[in-house]
Every structure is written in C-alpha cells, then in structure tokens.
N, C-alpha and C positions, 0 to 999 in steps of 0.2 A: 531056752535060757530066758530068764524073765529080765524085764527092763527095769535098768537100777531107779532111773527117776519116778516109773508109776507103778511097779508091780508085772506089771502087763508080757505074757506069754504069744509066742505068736503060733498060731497052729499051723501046724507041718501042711495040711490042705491049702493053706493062705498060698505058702511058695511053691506047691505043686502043679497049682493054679496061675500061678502067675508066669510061670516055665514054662507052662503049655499055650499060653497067649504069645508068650514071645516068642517063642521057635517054633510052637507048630499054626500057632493063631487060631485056635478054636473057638475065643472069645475074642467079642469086640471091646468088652473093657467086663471088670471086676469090681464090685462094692464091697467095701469088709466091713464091720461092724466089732466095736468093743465089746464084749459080751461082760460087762464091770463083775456079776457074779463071781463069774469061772474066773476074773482077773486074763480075759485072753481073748487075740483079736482073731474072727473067724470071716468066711468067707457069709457074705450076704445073701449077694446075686451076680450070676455069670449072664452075660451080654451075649448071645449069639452073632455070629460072623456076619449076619446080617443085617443087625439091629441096628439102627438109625442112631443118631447123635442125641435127637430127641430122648430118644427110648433109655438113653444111660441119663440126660440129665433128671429125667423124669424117676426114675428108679431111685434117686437120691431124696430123702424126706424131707419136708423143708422145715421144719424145728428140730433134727435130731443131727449130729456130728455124725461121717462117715468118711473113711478114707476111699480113695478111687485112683483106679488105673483105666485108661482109656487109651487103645492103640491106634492114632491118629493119621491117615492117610493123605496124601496129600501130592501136587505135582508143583515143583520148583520153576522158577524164573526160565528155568534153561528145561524146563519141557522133561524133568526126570521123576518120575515114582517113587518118592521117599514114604516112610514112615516113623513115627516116634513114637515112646512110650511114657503120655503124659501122667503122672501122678496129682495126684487133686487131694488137697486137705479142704472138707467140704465143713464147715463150721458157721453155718448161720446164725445169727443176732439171736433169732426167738432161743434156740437152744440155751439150756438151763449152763448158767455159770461152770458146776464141778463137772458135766460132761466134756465142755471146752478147756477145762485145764488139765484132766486126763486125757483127751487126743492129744492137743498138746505136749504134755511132756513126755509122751510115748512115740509120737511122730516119727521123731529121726531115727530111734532103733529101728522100728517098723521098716521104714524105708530101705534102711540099709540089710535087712535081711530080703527086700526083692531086688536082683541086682539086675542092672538093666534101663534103670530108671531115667529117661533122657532129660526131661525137663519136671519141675515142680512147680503147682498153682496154689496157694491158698484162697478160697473162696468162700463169700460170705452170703454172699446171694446171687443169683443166676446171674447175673450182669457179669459178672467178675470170673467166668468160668465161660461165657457165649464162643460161638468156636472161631470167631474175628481173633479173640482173647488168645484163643488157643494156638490156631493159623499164626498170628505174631511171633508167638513163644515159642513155636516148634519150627520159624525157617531161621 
C-alpha cells in the first residue's frame, strides 16, 4: 500500500527483515533506503549479530537520508539484560532539501508498517544518534 503523503511503497523484504531481527535477531540493526525511482522503501544493509555500534553508525552515509533500526542491548540499574528496538530517522544537513521532505513525510507510514518499534531518534549528525543518546532513550 503506498503512502498517501509521499507516494512511497514499502517492500515486503523491509518487514521480513525486520521480523527476523526482532524474534529471531539475525541482525544487529537494518538500513533502508528510498529507492525515489521505484517510489519504495527497500532494505540497504543488514548488521550482523555481531557487528559493533560502530559498524551500523558507519553504514549510514553522511549526506544521504536513511531510515534505521538498531537492536540495542543493554543491562539495567537492577543488574537485568534488556533490549530495545531503536528506530533512527538519519537526515543530515548536507543532504539535499527534496530527499529530507520525502523521508519525512513517509516516515510514520514506514514506521508503523515495522511493528515492534520501542523507541524513535531523529538525527542529524552523529552527535545526536552517539549510543549515551541512545542508552538514555532506551532505559
């Protein structure tokens, strides 16, 4: 079903991918990318289970918009093994105007087609996505 506000379709691989991070956790987080052509948002790059925090911020381009899920691990106050599944709307500055007003008003359909999602970031440059950022927003 395409997104009323942008056109924008999300492909079946996006939420087959994102099912399998959350229940079975094959990845450690997912990049999707608007493919503006096709009017549809597809899978980028999948994070291996063992890939660093690094390796997903790094994966992200720094002048181009990308949506991201990153499943964030973590131990609580009280000594327990949480986890969450942070969503990152990645939109830097350099990036060209029409790219950020199409992630934009595609955003929340997208979203709401991965269900699961615990927490949301939007970020503009790495400071604003660092995993203190994240650590905050996921206890």
């Amino acid at each position: 079903m395409a997104n009323a506000a942008s056109g924008m379709v999300v492909h079946d691989d996006c939420k087959l991918k994102f099912l399998e991070l959350k229940a079975k956790r094959t990845y450690h987080f997912i990049v999707f990318k608007i493919e503006e052509k096709h009017k549809q948002v597809i899978v980028e790059k999948l994070g291996e289970p063992t890939d660093s925090y690094e390796a997903f911020t790094s994966s992200l381009p720094a002048d181009e918009c990308r949506y991201a899920v990153y499943d964030f691990d973590f131990v609580t106050d009280e000594n327990c093994q949480k986890s969450r599944i942070i969503f990152i709307a990645w939109s830097p500055d350099t990036s060209k105007v029409r790219s950020k007003m199409v992630y934009a008003s595609s955003k929340d359909r997208f979203k709401r087609e991965l269900n699961g999602i615990q927490v949301e970031l939007q970020a503009t440059d790495p400071t604003e996505m660092g995993l203190d950022v994240i650590r905050s927003r996921a206890t």
